[in-house]
Structures are given as structure tokens and as C-alpha cells.
N, C-alpha and C positions, 0 to 999 in steps of 0.2 A: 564074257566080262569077268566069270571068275577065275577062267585060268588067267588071263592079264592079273588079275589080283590079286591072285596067288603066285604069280611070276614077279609082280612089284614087293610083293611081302620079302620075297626071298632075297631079292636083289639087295631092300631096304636092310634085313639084317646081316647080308654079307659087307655091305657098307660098313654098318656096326662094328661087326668084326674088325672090318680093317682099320677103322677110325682107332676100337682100345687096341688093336694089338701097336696102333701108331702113335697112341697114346704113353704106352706102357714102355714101348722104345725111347719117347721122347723123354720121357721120366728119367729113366736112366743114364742118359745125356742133360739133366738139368736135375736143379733142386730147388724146393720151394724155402721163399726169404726165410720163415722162420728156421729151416735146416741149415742158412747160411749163417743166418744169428748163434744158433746153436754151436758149430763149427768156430765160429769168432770168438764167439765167448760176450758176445756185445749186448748191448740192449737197443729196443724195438726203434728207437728213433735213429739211431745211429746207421742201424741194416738198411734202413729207407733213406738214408741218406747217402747210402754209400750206392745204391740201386739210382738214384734220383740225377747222380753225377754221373752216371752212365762210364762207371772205371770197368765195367764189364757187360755183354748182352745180356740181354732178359728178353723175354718171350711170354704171351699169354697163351696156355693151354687151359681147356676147358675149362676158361673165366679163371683162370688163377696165374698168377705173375709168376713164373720161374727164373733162374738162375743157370746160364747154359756153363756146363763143368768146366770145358776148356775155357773159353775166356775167362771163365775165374781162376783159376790156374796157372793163368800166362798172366793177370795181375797181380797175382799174389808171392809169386819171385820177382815181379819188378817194384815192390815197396817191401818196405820195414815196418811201418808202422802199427798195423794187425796182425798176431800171432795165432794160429791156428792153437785152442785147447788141448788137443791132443794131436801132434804132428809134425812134422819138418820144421825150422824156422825158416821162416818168410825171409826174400828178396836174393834168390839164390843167383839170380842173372845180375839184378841191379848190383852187388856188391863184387862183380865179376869185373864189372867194368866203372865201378865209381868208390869213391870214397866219403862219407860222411866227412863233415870239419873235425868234429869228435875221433872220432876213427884219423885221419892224417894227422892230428893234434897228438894223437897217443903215441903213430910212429913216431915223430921228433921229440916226444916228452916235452911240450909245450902246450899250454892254455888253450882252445881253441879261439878264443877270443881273440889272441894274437893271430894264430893263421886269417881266422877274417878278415881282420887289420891290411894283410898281407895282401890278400885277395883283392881287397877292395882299392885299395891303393894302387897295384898294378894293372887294375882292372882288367881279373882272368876270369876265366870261361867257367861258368858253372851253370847245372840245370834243376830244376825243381820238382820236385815229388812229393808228396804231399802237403804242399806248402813251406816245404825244406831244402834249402840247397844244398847241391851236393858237387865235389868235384871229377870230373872225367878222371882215370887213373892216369892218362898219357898226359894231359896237361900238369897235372901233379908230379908228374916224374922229369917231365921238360923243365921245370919249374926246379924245381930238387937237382937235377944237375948242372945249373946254371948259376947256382948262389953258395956261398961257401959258408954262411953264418949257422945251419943250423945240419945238424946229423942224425941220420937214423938210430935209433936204438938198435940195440944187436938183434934183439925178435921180439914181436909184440907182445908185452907181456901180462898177464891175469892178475886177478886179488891174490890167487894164493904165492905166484912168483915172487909179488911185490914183500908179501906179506913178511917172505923168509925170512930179508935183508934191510927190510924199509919199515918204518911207520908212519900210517898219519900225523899229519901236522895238528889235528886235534887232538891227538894222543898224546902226541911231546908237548903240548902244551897246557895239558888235564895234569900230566907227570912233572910238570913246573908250578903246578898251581895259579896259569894264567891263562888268558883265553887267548883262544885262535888268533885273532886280531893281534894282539898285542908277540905273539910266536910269530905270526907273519911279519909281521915290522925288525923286529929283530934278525932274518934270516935276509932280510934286507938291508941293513945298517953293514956301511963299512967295516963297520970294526970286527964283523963276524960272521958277515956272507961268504968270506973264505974257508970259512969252519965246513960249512953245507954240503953237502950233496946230495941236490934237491933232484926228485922227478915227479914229473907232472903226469898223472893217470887219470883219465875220465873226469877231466877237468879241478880235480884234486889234487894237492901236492901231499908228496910225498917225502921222508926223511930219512935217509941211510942211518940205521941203529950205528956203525959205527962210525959217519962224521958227529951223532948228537951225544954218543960217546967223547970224541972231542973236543966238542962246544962245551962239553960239563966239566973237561979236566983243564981247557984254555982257558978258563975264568970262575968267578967263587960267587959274584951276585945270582945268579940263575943255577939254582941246585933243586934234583927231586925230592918233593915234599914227602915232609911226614903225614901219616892219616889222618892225625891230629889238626892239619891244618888243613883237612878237607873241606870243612866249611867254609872260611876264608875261599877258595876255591870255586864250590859252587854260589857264591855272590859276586863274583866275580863274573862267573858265565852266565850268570841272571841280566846283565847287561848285554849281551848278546841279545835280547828280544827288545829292547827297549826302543821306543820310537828317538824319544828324548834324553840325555842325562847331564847328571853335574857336572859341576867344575871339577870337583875332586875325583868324577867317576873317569872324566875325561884328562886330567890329569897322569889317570892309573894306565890308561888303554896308554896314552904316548909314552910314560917313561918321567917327567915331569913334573915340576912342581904346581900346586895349582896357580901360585902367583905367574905363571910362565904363561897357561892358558888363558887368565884375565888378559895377560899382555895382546897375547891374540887376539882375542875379543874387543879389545879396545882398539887394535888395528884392520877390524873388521874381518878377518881372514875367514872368517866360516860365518853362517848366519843363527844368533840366539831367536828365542820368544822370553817372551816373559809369564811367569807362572805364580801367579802369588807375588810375592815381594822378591821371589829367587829367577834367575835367567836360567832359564834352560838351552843344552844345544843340540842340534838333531846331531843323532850318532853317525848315520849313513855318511850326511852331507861331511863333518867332522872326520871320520874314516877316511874317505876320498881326500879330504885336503891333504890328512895328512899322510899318505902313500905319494901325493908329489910331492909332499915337501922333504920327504925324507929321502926318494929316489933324485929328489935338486940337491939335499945334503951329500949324497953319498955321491 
């Protein structure tokens, strides 16, 4: 009975051995969530959620949930989303074979909002990754050589390319002492969308320094302000957060007089409230009307 028992002892802990040393392999093919969290840079509900959608295996070794390396690996070049803290950027496959709206938006230097437009109207192929669609690169390119309205840029280009030749359109509109709003409408208006030479980056527009060179010598209302009339300026871009504003605020953003936008108001074209004894008008809703009404003028 005791060599059986000293024969079970031994076998018992050669088991042992084999369970950590298959342990200890198995470790080094996995890592545990908080290692993954670490790696992401994310926080704890986030890593349990990304585990819980099962975007890669997990495995329990001795009572604890691991992370097996390769499937996370093989997810982590097919999304964008999560960027590794210290490492590669994420989606090295997915971007091999698809394009973000963003990203095809940037080729043509157009709005992505437009390409969706586009997409959705033609009802073409796209597929989804984290909740994001995306386009196949061949359908994008069958697409692109089928239609003759819109052109690639010469090569995709960065902040700093842009930056050389181009300014934001909040720039040249801080440098007129008007807000963005009221820059965009104008770069739209007949009379001076020829002036432009607009490109649209990360969904941004952008302004060739030397077409707003141009724009500033083809007419004498719209000149770079003095310091002096900085202030003016920033009460100006104070209206930019505003839910609601006046007649005369909204006056300022069109271009018109305020008796122009009572007229409005009285023809109902956008919707006031009332505030006190004064009518107010939502900005946003006001904005939108009038970007049609200026693109029905032009």
C-alpha cells in the first residue's frame, strides 16, 4: 500500500508539473483582461465589453478569463477604432481593402456627408465594423471610374501639406472679423464662389491663401481686421454657441437688414419662440434655411 502511494504521490506531482509548465505556455499565448485594458489604454467596463462581444477567444485558465494573443491580433488590424498605447496603429488589413466615408471623402476633397448622399442614393455595397460603415476599395473604384463629376486629388494630403497653401475657413473668417457661419455663406454666394478655391479635408473646409488673397483685392466690404476691432469679433463668435438669437444677431450671420428677417419671420420661413416680450430664433434651424435659400439664390 505504500509503494502504490508513493507511486500515486509521484505520478500526482508529475501531473502538477505538467498542468504549470502547460500553464505557463498557455500564458504566453494569452493575456489576462486587465493586460488587455492596459494595452488599449481603456477602462474596466469597456475591456469587458469588448471580451463579452466575443470580437476575439478568451479561455479560462486556472479560474481566470484570458485573452488568446492571436485572435486579438487578427482583430485588431481589422478595426480602427482601439489604438494600442504604445504600438502599431490599428486596422492594418481592414484599410487594405476598404475605405472609411472620411478617408474616400478626403480623396475627392469633398464633405463625407456628400459621398453618403451618394452611396445611399445608388444603393452601393458597404460593410460595417464597429458600428461604422465602410466602403469595399473595388466598389469605390468601380464607382470612381463610372462618373465624371468628381476627381481625385493629386495625393492624399495632411494638416501640414494643407497648411502650406490653405487656411481654415475659421481662420479667414476670425481674419474678417466674422464667424465661420457667415465665411461659409459667402464662399457660397454667387457673386464670390468664383473667387475660392475651396478643399475639403476631414470634413473641414479649407481656403487657398492665395484665392482669399483674391477675394480681399476683388471687393473692399470684407477686409482683415484691425486688433482693435477684436472685440467686435469675439461677440460675434459668442453666437456660435447660442441655442437661440436675435433679429439683429440673425440679421448679422445673413448679411441683412433686420427689417429683412422680420419679413422672414412673418412668412414663416424658419420657426421663432417667444422670450419675454422679444421673439427669438433657433440659430441651427435659421442656419439650415438659410444655406437653401442661398444655394436656391445662387
Amino acid at each position: 500500500m505504500d509503494n502504490l502511494t508513493g507511486a500515486d504521490n509521484i505520478r500526482k506531482e508529475m501531473e502538477m508539473e505538467e498542468n504549470m509548465a502547460s500553464g505557463k505556455l498557455a500564458k504566453k499565448k494569452t493575456m489576462s483582461v486587465p493586460e488587455m485594458r492596459k494595452l488599449l489604454g481603456i477602462k474596466k467596463t469597456e475591456s469587458y465589453w469588448l471580451v463579452h462581444r466575443n470580437f476575439f477567444k478568451t479561455e479560462i485558465i486556472n479560474g481566470q478569463m484570458r485573452v488568446d494573443l492571436e485572435s486579438f491580433e487578427k482583430w485588431y488590424v481589422n478595426q480602427v477604432k482601439h489604438k494600442k498605447v504604445n504600438g502599431e496603429d490599428p486596422g492594418a488589413e481592414l484599410t487594405k481593402k476598404s475605405y472609411s466615408f472620411r478617408d474616400a471623402a478626403n480623396l475627392l476633397g469633398i464633405h463625407s456627408s456628400n459621398l453618403y448622399e451618394i452611396w445611399r442614393e445608388e444603393k452601393l455595397e458597404t460593410f460595417t465594423v464597429d458600428f461604422t460603415k465602410r466602403i469595399p476599395i473595388e466598389v469605390f473604384e468601380k464607382w470612381y471610374e463610372n462618373q465624371i463629376m468628381y476627381q481625385k486629388v493629386g495625393k492624399m494630403p495632411t494638416i501640414t501639406d494643407l497648411q502650406a497653401d490653405f487656411i481654415p475657413l475659421h481662420e479667414a473668417a476670425a481674419l474678417l472679423g466674422i464667424t465661420k457661419e457667415k465665411m461659409s455663406v459667402i464662399t457660397r454666394a454667387s457673386r464670390f464662389k468664383d473667387c475660392f478655391e475651396i478643399q475639403v479635408f476631414e470634413d473641414k473646409k479649407w481656403i487657398s491663401k492665395k484665392s482669399f488673397q483674391h477675394f480681399l483685392n476683388a471687393q473692399s466690404v470684407y477686409q482683415v481686421v484691425k486688433k482693435s476691432e477684436q472685440v467686435k469679433q469675439d461677440n460675434q463668435e459668442s453666437m456660435e454657441t447660442k441655442e437661440y438669437i436675435s433679429r439683429s444677431e440673425a440679421a448679422a450671420l445673413a448679411g441683412v437688414t433686420s427689417g429683412t428677417i422680420t419679413k422672414w419671420m412673418q412668412m414663416e420661413r424658419f420657426s421663432c419662440v417667444g422670450a419675454g416680450k422679444v421673439l427669438r430664433i433657433n440659430r441651427k434651424e435659421f442656419l439650415q434655411w438659410l444655406k437653401e435659400y442661398q444655394e436656391g439664390a445662387g
